[in-house]
C-alpha positions, -999 to 999 in steps of 0.1 A, spaced: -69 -181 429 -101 -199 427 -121 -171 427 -102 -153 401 -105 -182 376 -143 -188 381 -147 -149 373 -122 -140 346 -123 -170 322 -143 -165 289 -154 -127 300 -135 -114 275 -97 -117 256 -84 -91 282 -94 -113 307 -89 -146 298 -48 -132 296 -50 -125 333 -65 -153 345 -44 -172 326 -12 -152 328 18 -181 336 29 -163 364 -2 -165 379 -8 -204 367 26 -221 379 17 -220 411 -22 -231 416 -37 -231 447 -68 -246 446 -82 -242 483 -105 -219 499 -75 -211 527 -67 -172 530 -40 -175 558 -30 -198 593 -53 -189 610 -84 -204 588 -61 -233 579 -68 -246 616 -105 -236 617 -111 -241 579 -148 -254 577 -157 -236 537 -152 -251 506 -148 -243 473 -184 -238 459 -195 -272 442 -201 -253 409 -175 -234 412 -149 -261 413 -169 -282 383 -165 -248 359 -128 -246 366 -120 -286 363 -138 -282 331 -129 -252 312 -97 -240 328 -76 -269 341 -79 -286 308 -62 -255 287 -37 -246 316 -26 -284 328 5 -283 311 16 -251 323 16 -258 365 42 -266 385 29 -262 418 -5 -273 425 -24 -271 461 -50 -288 465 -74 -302 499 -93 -336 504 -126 -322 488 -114 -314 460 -84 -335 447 -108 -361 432 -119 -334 407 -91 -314 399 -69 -347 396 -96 -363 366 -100 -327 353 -64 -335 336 -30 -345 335 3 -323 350 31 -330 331 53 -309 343 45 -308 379 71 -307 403 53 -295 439 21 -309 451 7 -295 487 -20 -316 502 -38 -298 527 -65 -305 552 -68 -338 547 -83 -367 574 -56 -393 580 -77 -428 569 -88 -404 539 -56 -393 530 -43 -434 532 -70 -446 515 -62 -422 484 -26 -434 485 -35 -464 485 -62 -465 456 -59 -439 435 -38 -447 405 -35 -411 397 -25 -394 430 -1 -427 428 14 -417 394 12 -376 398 32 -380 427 62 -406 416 70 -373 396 70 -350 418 104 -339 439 85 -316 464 58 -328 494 38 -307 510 11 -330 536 -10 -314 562 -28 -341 582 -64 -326 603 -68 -347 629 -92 -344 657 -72 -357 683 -36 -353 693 -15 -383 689 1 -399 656 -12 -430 643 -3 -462 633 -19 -448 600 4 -420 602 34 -447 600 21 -463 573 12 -431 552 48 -421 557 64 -453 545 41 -454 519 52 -420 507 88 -428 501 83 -460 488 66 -443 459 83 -407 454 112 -422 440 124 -382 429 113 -370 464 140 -342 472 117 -322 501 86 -338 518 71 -315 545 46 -333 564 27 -321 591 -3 -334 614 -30 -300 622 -47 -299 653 -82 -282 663 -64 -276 701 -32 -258 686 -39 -224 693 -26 -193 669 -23 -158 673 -13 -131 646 17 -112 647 6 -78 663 
């Protein structure tokens, strides 16, 4: 989706209405992940300039029309200042460190107020090594304390030694 919204917006009228088409827009993922396989090895990121463009022409004129939004630790500071979400409901936070990840719950006022909103959780913790924190604790609690409309909270630690293979 990144991609599409760096190269459609202002082409032309034709298409802006694609790239901004609301079934397209409800659900905005805003990471460079393709599939489960790159999610455990996922070393790209969205293109500096790239992501500056879309947090400043497009998320401003579609903000009020997501529901979902996806977003990854090198981004979220951007896309979240890029604008409000009114009527989010669903935020996935992918690939994030776990001390990172704590220290935006704990200081950023905007994360804090997006996600009292919110009824869905998606958390994907990279870690390097395999055991759960006392971080990990504290994130948790941390997260219901303050997702007082929390119905579903997936979260989920990622590890570099978990092995996947596709389907055949």
């Amino acid at each position: 989706m990144v991609d599409v919204l760096h190269s459609f917006v202002d082409v032309n009228q034709r298409f802006n209405q694609l790239a901004f088409d609301s079934l397209y827009i409800h659900d905005l993922n805003m990471t460079t992940i393709m599939d489960i396989s790159s999610l455990y090895d996922q070393t790209s990121l969205i293109d500096p300039k790239v992501l500056s463009r879309i947090c400043e022409k497009v998320l401003p004129r579609i903000h009020d029309q997501i529901y979902k939004l996806t977003v990854e630790e090198y981004s979220i500071n951007q896309i979240l200042l890029a604008s409000n979400y009114p009527k989010i409901y669903s935020l996935s936070l992918v690939n994030f460190h776990e001390v990172i990840f704590y220290q935006y719950l704990m200081d950023n006022l905007i994360l804090r107020n997006l996600i009292k909103q919110i009824t869905h959780l998606n958390i994907d913790i990279k870690e390097t090594t395999e055991h759960c924190s006392e971080i990990g604790s504290k994130i948790f609690a941390l997260i219901l304390s303050l997702c007082k409309k929390l119905i579903v909270l997936n979260f989920c630690y990622m590890f570099p030694t978990r092995n996947y293979s596709p389907p055949l």
